[in-house]
C-alpha positions as CSV (number, residue, x, y, z in Angstrom):
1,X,71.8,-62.6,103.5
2,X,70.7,-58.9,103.5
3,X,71.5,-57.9,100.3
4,X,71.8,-54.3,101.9
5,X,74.2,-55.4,104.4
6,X,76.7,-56.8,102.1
7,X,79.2,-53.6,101.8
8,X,79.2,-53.5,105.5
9,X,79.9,-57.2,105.9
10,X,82.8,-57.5,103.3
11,X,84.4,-54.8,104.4
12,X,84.1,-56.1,107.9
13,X,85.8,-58.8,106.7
14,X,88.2,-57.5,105.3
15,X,89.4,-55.8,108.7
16,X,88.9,-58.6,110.7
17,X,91.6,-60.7,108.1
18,X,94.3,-58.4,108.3
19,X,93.8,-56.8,111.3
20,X,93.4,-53.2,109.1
21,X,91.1,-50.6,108.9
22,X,89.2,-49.7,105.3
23,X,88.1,-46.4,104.9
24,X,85.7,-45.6,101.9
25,X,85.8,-42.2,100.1
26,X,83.1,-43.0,98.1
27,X,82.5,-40.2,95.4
28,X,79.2,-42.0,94.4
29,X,77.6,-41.5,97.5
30,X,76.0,-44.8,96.6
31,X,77.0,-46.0,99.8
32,X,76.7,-44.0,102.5
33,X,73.1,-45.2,103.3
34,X,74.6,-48.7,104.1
35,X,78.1,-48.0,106.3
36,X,79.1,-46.4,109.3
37,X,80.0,-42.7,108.8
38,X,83.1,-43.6,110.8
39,X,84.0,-45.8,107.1
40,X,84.0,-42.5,105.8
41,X,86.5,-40.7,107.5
42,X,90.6,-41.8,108.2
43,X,89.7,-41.5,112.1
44,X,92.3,-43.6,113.2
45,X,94.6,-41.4,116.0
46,X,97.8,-41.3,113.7
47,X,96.0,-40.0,111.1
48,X,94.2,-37.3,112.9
49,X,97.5,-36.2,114.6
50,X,98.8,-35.3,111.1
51,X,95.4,-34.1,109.7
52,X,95.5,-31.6,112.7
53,X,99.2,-30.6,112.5
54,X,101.4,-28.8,110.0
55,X,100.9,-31.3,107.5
56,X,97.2,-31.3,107.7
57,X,96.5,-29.0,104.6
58,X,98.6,-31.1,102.4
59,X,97.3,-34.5,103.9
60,X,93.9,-33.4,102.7
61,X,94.5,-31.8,99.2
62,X,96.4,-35.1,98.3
63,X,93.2,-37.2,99.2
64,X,91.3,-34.6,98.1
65,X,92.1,-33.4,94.6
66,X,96.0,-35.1,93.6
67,X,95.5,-38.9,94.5
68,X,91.8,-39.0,92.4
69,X,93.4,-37.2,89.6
70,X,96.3,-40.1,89.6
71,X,93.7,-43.1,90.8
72,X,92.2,-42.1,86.8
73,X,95.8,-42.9,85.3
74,X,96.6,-45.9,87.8
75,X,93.0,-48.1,88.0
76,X,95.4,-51.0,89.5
77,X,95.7,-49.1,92.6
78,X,99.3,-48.8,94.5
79,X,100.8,-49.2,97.8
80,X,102.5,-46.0,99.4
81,X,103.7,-44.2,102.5
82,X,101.4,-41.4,103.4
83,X,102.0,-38.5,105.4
84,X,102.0,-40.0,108.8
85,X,104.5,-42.3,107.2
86,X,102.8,-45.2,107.5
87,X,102.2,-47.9,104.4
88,X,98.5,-47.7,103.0
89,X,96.8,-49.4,100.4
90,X,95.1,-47.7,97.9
91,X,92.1,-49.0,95.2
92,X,89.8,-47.0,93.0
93,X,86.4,-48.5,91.7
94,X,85.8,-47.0,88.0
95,X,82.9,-47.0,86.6
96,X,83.0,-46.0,82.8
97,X,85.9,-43.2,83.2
98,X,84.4,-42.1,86.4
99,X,86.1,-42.4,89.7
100,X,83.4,-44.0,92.1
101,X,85.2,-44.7,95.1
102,X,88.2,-44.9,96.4
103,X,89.5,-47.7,99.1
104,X,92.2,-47.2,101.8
105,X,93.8,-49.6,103.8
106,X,96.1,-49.3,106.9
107,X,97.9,-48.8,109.1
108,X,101.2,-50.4,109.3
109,X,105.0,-49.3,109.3
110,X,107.3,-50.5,106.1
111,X,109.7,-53.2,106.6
112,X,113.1,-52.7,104.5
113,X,111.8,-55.2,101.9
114,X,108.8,-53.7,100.7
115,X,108.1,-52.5,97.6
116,X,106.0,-48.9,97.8
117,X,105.4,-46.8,94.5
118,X,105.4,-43.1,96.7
119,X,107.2,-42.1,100.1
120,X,107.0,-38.5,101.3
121,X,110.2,-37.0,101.3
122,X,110.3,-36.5,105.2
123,X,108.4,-38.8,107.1
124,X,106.9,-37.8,111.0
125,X,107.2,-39.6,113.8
126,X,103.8,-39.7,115.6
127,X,103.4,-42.9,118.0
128,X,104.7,-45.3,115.2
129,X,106.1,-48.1,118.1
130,X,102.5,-49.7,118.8
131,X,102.4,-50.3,114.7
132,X,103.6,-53.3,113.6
133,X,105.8,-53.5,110.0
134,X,104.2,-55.1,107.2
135,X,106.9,-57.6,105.2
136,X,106.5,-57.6,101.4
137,X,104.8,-60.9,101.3
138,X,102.2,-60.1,103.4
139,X,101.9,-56.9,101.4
140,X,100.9,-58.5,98.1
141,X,97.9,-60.3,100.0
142,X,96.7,-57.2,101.2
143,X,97.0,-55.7,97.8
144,X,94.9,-58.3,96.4
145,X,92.4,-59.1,99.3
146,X,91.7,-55.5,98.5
147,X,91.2,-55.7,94.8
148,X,88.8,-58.2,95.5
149,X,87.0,-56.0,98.3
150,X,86.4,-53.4,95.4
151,X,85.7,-55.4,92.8
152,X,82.7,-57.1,95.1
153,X,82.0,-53.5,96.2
154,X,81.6,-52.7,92.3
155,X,79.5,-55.5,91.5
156,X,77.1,-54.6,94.2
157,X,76.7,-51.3,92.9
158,X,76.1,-52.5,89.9
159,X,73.1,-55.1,91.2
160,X,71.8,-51.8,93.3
161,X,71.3,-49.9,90.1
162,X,69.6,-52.9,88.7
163,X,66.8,-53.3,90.9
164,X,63.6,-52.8,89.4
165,X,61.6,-50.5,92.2
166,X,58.7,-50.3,89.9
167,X,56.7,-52.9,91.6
168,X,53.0,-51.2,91.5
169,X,51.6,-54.2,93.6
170,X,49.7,-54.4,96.4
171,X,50.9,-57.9,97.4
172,X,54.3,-57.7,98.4
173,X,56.1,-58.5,101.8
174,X,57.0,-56.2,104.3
175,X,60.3,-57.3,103.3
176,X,59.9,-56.5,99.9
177,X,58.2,-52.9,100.4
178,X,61.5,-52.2,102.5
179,X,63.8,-53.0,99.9
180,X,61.7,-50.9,97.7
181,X,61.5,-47.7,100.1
182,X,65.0,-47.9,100.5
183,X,66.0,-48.5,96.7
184,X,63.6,-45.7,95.7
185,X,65.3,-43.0,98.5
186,X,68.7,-43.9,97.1
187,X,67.6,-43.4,93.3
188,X,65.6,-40.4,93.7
189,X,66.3,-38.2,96.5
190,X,68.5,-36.2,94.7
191,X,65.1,-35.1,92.6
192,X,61.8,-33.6,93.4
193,X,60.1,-36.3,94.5
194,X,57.2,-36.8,97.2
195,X,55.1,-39.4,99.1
196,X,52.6,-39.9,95.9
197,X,55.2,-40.8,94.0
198,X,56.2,-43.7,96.1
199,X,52.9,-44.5,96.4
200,X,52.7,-44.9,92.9
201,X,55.7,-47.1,92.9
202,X,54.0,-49.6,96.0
203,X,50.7,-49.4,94.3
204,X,48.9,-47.9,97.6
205,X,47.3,-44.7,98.5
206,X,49.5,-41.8,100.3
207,X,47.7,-42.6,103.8
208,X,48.6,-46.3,103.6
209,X,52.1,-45.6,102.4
210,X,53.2,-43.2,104.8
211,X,52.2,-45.6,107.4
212,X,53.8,-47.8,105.8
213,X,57.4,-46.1,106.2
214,X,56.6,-44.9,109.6
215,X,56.0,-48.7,110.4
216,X,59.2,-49.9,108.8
217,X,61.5,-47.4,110.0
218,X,60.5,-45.3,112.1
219,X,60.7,-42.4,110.4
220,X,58.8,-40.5,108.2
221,X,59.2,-40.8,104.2
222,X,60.2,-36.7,104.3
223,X,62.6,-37.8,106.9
224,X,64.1,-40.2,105.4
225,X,64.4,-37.9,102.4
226,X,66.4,-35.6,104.0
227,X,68.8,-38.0,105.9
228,X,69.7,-39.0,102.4
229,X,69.9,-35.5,100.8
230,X,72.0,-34.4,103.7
231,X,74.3,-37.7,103.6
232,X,75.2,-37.0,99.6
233,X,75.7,-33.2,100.8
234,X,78.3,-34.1,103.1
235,X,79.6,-36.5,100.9
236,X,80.0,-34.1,98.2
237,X,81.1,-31.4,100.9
238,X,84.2,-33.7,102.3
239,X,85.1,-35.4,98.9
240,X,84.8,-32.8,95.8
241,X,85.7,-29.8,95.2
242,X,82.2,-28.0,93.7
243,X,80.3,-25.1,94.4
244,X,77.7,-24.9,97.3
245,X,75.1,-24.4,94.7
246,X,76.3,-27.2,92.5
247,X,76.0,-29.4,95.8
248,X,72.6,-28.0,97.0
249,X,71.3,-29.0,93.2
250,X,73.5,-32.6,93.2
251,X,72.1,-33.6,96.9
252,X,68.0,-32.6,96.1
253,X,67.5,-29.1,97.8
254,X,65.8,-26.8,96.1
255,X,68.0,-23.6,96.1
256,X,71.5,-22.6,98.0
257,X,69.1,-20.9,100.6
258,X,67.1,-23.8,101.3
259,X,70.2,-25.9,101.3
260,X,72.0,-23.6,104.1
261,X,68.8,-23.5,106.3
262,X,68.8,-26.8,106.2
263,X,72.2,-27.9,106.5
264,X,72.7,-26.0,109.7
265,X,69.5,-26.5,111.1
266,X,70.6,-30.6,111.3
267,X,74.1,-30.5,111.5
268,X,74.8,-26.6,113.9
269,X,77.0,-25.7,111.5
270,X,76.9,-24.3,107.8
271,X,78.5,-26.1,105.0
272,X,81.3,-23.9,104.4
273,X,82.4,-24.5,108.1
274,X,81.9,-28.4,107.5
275,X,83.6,-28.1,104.2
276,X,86.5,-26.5,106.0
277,X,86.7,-28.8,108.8
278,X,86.6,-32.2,107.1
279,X,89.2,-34.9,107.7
């Protein structure tokens, strides 16, 4: 198996078992090279409706801000109503007192049996008759299938941070050398790095190497570095709460300038507006 398409695949499997939809808020950003950016967003049509409605604002500064700061007090997770008034299931991965990502799962409507720990105090009505009610039971397996969906997703982590990209030889498979781009990207884009220093790393010259990336994916290695740098800016943009100049240094750019040039040259839009239009 591709050990890079292993968070894709259990989550896949996850929603194919229960007939749910996982969405990943992942505050690491350790993943966003290897998902869909749909995983990253609650883009299901019930949950937009709200998001763009009334309740919108507090919709997001409860994902935002309130349910990380009670994810740090409650590492078990819960099972609650949220405010489209549908149940979802909720689990943090921690990672040494540090909130690393947070897993949702929905949607379905509560049955009169189930146990939640939070309901809004007035709950919308938006298209709820095409959801099917979850029964307690059936609850309690999601609640568990999840915990085991994070605790893989933790452990993969942990294996991603483990792998030694300091290889330095000339003989390794193409296979290899793409694990090895990739793992190097994901550990150092958010520094100043360039193509010698991967070079370094695959033990070839600068000319070989950059052919190299172009080979294996298409793409330049300065590319490649700022699809990355621009994925942890967005992700830092839609799931914290810093300073555009604190994000510009967390994602790799060299100044807030650079960072804004950048950012809207890519995207056509700035990072404030992004910030303020995020799910």
């Amino acid at each position: 198996m591709d050990f890079y398409a292993i968070p894709q695949l259990a989550i896949d499997t996850f929603d194919q078992l229960h007939q749910l939809r996982v969405t990943v808020h992942d505050l690491s950003g350790m993943l966003w090279p290897f998902l869909e950016p749909a995983r990253f967003r609650h883009d299901l049509p019930h949950c937009q409706a709200v998001k763009n409605s009334m309740r919108g604002a507090k919709c997001l500064a409860f994902e935002g801000v309130a349910l990380q700061e009670q994810l740090l007090k409650q590492p078990q997770g819960r099972v609650h109503i949220c405010h489209a008034g549908f149940v979802e299931w909720v689990v943090p991965v921690i990672s040494e007192q540090s909130l690393e990502m947070v897993l949702f799962a929905g949607i379905r409507l509560p049955s009169r049996s189930l146990n939640v720990a939070v309901k809004p105090t007035r709950l919308p009505v938006l298209g709820q008759m095409d959801v099917p009610k979850v029964l307690e039971s059936e609850s309690v397996l999601i609640f568990e299938h999840l915990h085991q969906l994070a605790a893989r997703l933790g452990r993969w982590l942990e294996d991603l941070q483990a792998l030694d990209i300091k290889t330095g030889k000339h003989d390794v498979s193409a296979a290899q050398r793409r694990i090895v781009i990739q793992t190097f990207i994901l550990h150092k884009h958010t520094h100043g790095v360039y193509l010698y220093d991967l070079a370094k790393v695959l033990g070839l010259t600068e000319s070989r190497t950059s052919h190299v990336v172009q080979e294996t994916f298409g793409r330049s290695f300065r590319a490649l570095l700022l699809e990355a740098r621009l994925r942890t800016a967005m992700g830092l943009l839609r799931h914290s709460d810093l300073d555009l100049s604190q994000i510009a240094s967390r994602s790799g750019f060299e100044d807030l300038r650079h960072f804004h040039r950048v950012f809207k040259r890519e995207t056509n839009q700035t990072p404030r507006h992004y910030r303020l239009t995020r799910d």
